[in-house]
N, C-alpha and C positions, 0 to 999 in steps of 0.2 A: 181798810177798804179804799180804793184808788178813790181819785173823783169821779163825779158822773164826765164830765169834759174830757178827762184822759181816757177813760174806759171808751166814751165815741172815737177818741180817734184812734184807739189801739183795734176797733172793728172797722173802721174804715181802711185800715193801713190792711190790717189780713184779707179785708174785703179785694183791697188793689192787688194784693200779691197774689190771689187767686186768680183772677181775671188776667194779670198776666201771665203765672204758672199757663192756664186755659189758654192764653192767644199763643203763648209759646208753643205747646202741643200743637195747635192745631197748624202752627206753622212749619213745623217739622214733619205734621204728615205730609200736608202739601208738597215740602222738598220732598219727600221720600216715595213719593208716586204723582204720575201722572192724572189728572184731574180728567172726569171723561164731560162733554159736553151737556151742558143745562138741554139744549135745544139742537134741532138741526136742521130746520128754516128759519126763514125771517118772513111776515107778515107785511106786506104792503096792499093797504087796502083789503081788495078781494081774492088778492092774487099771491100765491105762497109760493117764494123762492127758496129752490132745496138748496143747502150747502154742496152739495154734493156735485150738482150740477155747474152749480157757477163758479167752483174750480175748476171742471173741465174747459167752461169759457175762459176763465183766466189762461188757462195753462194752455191751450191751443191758439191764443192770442200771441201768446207769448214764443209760441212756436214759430207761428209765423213772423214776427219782428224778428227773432233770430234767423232763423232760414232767408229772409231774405237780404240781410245785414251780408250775412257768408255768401248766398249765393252772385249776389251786386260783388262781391270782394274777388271770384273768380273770373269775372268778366259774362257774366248773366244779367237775363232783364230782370228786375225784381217784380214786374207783376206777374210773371210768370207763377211765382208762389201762389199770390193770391187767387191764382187761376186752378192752380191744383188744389186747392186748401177747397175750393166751391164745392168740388168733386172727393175730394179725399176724405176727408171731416165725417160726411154721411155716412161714406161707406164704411170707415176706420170704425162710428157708433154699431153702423148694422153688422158689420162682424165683428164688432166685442161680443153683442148680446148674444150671437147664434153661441158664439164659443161659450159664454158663460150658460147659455139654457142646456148646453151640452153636458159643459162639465161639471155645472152645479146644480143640477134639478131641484134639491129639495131647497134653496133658495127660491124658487121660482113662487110669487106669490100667487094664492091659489084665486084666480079670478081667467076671467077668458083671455083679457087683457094682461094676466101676469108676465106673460113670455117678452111683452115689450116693456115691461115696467122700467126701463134705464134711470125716472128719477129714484127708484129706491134704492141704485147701486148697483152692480152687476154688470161691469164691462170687464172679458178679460181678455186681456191687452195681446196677445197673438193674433187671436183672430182679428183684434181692431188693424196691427200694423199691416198683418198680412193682405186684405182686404186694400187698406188704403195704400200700399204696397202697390199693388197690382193696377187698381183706378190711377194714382198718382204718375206710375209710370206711361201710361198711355196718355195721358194728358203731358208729359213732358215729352215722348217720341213726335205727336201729333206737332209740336209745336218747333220739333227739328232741334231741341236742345241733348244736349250730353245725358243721358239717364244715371250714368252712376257715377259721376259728378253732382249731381241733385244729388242722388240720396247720401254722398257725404256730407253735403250740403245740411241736410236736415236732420241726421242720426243729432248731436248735439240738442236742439230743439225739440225733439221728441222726450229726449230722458226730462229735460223741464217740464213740459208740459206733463210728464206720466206724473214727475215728484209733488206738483203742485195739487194735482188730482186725488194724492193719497191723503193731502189734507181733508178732501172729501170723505177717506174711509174713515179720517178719523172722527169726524161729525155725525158717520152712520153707524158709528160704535161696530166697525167691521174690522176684517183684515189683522187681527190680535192672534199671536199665539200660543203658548201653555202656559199654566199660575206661572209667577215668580214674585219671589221679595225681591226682587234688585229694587235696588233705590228708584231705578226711571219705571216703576211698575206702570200698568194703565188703569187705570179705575174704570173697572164694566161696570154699566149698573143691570142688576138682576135679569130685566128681559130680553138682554141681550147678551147673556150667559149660554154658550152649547151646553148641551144634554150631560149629565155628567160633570160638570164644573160648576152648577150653582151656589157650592159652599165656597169658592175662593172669590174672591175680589178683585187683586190684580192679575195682572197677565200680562207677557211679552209685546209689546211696542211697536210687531212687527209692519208696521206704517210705517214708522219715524224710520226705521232700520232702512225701509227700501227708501223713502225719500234723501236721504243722508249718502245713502249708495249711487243712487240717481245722480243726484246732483255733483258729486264726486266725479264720477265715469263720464259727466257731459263736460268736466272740466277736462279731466285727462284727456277727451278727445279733439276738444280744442286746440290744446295744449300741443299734444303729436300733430295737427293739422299744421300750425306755425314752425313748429320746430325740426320735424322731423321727414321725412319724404316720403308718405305714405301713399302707394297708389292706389285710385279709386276702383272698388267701391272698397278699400281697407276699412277706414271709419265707419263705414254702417256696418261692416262683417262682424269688428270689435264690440260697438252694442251690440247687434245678438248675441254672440258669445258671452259677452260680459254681464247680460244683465240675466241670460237666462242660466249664468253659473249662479250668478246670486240668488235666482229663485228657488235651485238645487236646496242653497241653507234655508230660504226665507219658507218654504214649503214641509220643510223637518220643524218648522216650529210650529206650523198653523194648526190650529184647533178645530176650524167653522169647519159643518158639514162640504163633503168634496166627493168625488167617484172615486174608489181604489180600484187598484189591481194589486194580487201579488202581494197584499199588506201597505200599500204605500199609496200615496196619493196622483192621481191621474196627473198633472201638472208636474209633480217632479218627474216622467218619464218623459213628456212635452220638453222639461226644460233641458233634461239628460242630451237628449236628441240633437234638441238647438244649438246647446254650447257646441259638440262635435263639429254640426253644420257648420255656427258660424267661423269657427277654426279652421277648418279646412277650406273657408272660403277665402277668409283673411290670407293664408299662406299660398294661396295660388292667384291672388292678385296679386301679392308682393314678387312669387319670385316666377312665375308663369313668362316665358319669354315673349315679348311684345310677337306680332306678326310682321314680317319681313316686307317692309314695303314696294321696298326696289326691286324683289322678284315677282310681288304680284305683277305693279308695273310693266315689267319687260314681260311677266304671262301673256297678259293683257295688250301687251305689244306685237306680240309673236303674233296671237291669236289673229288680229287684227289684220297683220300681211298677209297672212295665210287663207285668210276671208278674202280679202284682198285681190290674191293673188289666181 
């Protein structure tokens, strides 16, 4: 029979190699999916800041230092930005939510006050551009600047600000789409599982997918802005095109309740629509023949004597 001293440490030593067998494991699951968050505010005092929300500050922040970086770089005022941002901002929140009360109703929390609830999530991002689209441009016309120089201006800074935002989905344990093992899985926890999917665990990433996409396409359009001769408004025709192809896949993967038609999700017909749009909007700025200046001119000449005379 061994000693009592060898027999301690031959249970100490199998004691350690458990603990690390065990931190191994647990370290492998960790690589092999993605962790879903503990929380998703923070507590100051009395006062509770959603994750959710304060990427949108981030990422509109951040909008605006790049928009006005580019716009200063075309021979623009740069408060001019912060002038549209006053007006835009609002209205980009209040048409997310119509769009999102539209096309996600059973999202909508059941309270009287649900239809505005933006801190629990639920901006979708058409309605927001479109909206702040429409405000943004009247405040640049008003101000006598170029409109679709602005908005090449700003396409870049928006896919940031949208990418930064999805970090928010990922703190509301939203925006995921079917099980998967892949390694990058997401870990739902339970009550934020749809109908139907309560027995699987992970699921598609589709956050990280469109942020990675985002941020990609705000490169590439920087990128053509320097390099290549694209006329305005080319860049902002490319985001809609480009991001709303990407929503085509990112919308085939999502799970969370949405409106159909047809078997399909209301959003991919939105997105089907847009890519079209913005393609054919791209290609008729690029190759659209300017208008002939020197015959307005002499129109405008004629007309003149003729009054004149």
């Amino acid at each position: 029979m061994a000693p009592r001293g060898v027999r301690l440490q031959s249970a100490v030593s199998a004691g350690c190699k458990a603990c690390v067998a065990q931190v191994a494991v647990t370290l492998q699951l960790m690589v092999l999916r993605i962790p879903s968050p503990p929380v998703s505010g923070l507590h100051i005092g009395s006062l509770d800041v959603h994750v959710y929300g304060l990427m949108y500050v981030i990422g509109i922040t951040l909008a605006i230092v790049i928009t006005r970086r580019r716009w200063q770089a075309v021979g623009g005022d740069p408060a001019l930005v912060g002038d549209v941002a006053v007006w835009a901002v609002p209205a980009g929140i209040i048409g997310g939510r119509i769009y999102f009360d539209i096309t996600t109703p059973k999202y909508i929390p059941h309270h009287w006050w649900g239809i505005f609830a933006v801190w629990d999530g639920g901006l979708g991002i058409w309605g927001g551009v479109a909206l702040a689209a429409v405000v943004g441009a009247w405040r640049v016309r008003r101000a006598g600047a170029d409109t679709v120089q602005f908005m090449d201006a700003v396409a870049p800074g928006l896919l940031v600000a949208q990418a930064i935002g999805r970090i928010g989905n990922y703190f509301n344990q939203e925006l995921f789409g079917g099980p998967t093992s892949l390694p990058w899985g997401l870990a739902i926890a339970p009550q934020f599982r749809p109908a139907g999917y309560k027995a699987f665990a992970t699921f598609q990433p589709t956050f990280l997918y469109e942020l990675i996409f985002d941020l990609t396409l705000a490169a590439v359009l920087v990128w053509l802005g320097h390099h290549r001769h694209i006329k305005a408004p080319g860049l902002f025709a490319l985001y809609v095109a480009g991001y709303s192809a990407f929503r085509i896949f990112e919308e085939a993967l999502r799970v969370d309740p949405s409106e159909h038609l047809l078997g399909l999700r209301l959003n991919t017909y939105v997105a089907s629509v847009l890519t079209l749009v913005g393609a054919v909007w791209f290609l008729r700025a690029q190759f659209s023949r300017p208008p002939d200046v020197s015959a307005e001119a002499a129109t405008e000449g004629g007309a003149r004597e003729i009054v004149g005379s």
